[in-house]
Biotite code that builds the C-alpha atoms (Angstrom):
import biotite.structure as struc

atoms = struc.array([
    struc.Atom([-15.784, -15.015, -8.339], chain_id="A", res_id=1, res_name="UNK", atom_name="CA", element="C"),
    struc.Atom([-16.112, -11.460, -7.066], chain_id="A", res_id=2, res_name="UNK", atom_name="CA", element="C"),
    struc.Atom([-13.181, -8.990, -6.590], chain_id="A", res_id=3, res_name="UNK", atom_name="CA", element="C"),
    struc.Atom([-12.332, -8.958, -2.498], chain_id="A", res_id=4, res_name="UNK", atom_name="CA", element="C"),
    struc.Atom([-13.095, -5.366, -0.986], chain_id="A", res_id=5, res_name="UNK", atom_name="CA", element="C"),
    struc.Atom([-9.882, -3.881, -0.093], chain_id="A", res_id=6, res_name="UNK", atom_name="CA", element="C"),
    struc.Atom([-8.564, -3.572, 3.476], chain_id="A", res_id=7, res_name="UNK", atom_name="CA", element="C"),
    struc.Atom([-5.823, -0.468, 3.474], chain_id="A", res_id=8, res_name="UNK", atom_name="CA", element="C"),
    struc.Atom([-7.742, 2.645, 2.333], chain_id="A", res_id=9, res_name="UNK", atom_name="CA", element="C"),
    struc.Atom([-7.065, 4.326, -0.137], chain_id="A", res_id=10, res_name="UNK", atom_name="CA", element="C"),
    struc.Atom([-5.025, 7.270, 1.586], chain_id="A", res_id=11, res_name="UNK", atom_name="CA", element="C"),
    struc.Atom([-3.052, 4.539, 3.207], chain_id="A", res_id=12, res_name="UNK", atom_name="CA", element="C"),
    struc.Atom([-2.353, 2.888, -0.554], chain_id="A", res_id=13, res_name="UNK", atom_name="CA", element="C"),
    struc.Atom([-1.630, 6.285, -1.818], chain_id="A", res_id=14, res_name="UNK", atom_name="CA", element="C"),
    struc.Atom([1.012, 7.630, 1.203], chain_id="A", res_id=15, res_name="UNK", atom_name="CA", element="C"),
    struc.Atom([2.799, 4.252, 0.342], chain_id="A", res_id=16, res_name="UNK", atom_name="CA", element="C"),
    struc.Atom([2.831, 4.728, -3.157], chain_id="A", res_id=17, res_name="UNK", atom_name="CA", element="C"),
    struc.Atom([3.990, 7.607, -2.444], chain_id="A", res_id=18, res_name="UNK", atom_name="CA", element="C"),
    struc.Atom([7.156, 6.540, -0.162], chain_id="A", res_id=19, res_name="UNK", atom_name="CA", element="C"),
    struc.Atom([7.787, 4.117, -2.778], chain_id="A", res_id=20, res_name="UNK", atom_name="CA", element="C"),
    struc.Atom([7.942, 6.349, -6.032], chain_id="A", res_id=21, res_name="UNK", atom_name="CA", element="C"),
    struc.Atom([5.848, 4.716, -7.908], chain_id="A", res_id=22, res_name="UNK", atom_name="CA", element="C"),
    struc.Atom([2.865, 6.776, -7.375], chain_id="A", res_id=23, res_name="UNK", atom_name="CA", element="C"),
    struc.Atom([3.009, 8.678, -10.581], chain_id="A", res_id=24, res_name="UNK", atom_name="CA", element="C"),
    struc.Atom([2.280, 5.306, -12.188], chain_id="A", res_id=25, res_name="UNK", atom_name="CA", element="C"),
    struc.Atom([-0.962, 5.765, -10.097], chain_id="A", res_id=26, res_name="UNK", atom_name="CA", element="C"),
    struc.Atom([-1.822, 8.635, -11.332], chain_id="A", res_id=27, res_name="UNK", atom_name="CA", element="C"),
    struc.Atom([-1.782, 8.123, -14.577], chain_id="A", res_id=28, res_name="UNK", atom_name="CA", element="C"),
    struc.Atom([-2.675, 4.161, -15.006], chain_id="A", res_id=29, res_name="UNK", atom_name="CA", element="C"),
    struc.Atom([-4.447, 3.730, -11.960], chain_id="A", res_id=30, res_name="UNK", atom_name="CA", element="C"),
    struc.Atom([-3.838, 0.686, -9.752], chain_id="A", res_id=31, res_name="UNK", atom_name="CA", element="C"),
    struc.Atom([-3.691, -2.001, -12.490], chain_id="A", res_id=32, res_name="UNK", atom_name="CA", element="C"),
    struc.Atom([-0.524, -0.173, -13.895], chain_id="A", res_id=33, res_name="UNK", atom_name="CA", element="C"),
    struc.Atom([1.834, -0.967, -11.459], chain_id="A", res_id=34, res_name="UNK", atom_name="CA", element="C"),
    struc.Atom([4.032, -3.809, -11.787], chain_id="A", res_id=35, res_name="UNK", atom_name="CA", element="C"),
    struc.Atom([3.563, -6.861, -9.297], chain_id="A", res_id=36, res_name="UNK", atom_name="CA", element="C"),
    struc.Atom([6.830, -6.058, -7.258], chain_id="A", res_id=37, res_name="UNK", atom_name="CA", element="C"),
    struc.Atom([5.673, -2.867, -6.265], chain_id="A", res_id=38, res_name="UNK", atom_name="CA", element="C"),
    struc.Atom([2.252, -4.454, -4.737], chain_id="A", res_id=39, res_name="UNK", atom_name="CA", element="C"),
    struc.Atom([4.321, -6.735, -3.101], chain_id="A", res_id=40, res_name="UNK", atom_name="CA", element="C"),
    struc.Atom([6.275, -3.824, -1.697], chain_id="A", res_id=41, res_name="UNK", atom_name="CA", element="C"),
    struc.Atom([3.298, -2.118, -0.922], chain_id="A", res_id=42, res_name="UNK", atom_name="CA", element="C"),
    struc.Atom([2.615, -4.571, 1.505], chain_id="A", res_id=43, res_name="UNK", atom_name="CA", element="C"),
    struc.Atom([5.028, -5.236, 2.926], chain_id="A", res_id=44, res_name="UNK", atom_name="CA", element="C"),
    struc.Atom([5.776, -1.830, 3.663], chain_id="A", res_id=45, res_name="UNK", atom_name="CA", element="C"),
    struc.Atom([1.984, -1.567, 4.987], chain_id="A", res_id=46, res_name="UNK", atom_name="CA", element="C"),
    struc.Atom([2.523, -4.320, 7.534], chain_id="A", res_id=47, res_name="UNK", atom_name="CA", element="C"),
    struc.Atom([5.869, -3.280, 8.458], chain_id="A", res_id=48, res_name="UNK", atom_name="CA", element="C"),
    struc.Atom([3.197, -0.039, 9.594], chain_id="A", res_id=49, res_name="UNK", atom_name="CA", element="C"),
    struc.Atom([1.407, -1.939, 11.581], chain_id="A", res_id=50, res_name="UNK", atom_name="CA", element="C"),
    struc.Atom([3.727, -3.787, 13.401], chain_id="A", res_id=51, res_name="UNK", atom_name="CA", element="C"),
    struc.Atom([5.047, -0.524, 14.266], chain_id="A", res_id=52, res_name="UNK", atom_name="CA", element="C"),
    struc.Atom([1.856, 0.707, 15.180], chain_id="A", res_id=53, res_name="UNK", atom_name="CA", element="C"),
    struc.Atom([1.389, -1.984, 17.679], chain_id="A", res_id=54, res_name="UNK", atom_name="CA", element="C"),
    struc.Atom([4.626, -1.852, 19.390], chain_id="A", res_id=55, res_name="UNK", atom_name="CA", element="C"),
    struc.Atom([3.795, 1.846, 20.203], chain_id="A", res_id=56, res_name="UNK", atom_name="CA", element="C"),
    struc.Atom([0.538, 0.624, 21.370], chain_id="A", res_id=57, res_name="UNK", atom_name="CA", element="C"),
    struc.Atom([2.142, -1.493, 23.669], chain_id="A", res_id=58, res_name="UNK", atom_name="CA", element="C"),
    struc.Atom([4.266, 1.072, 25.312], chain_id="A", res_id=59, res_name="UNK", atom_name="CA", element="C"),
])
């Protein structure tokens, strides 16, 4: 089974990391080093985005 190409890029996954304090962990383990909550919260935090995003497209 192949790995799934990712959809958020990776200055998107980094500005969240980012927000979220956790992207020293990036730095130095790379994405496989942070812990499952935080991918979770990285998520979430990038859909909260884009419901945002949309709601000032609609206006």
């Amino acid at each position: 089974m192949g790995r799934r190409r990712g959809i958020m890029s990776d200055q998107l996954k980094e500005e969240i990391a980012k927000e979220l304090g956790f992207y020293d962990t990036v730095q130095k383990e790379g994405w496989g080093g942070i812990k499952a909550r935080d991918a979770g919260n990285m998520v979430k935090r990038a859909v909260e985005m884009a419901e945002q995003q949309m709601q000032r497209d609609k206006s």
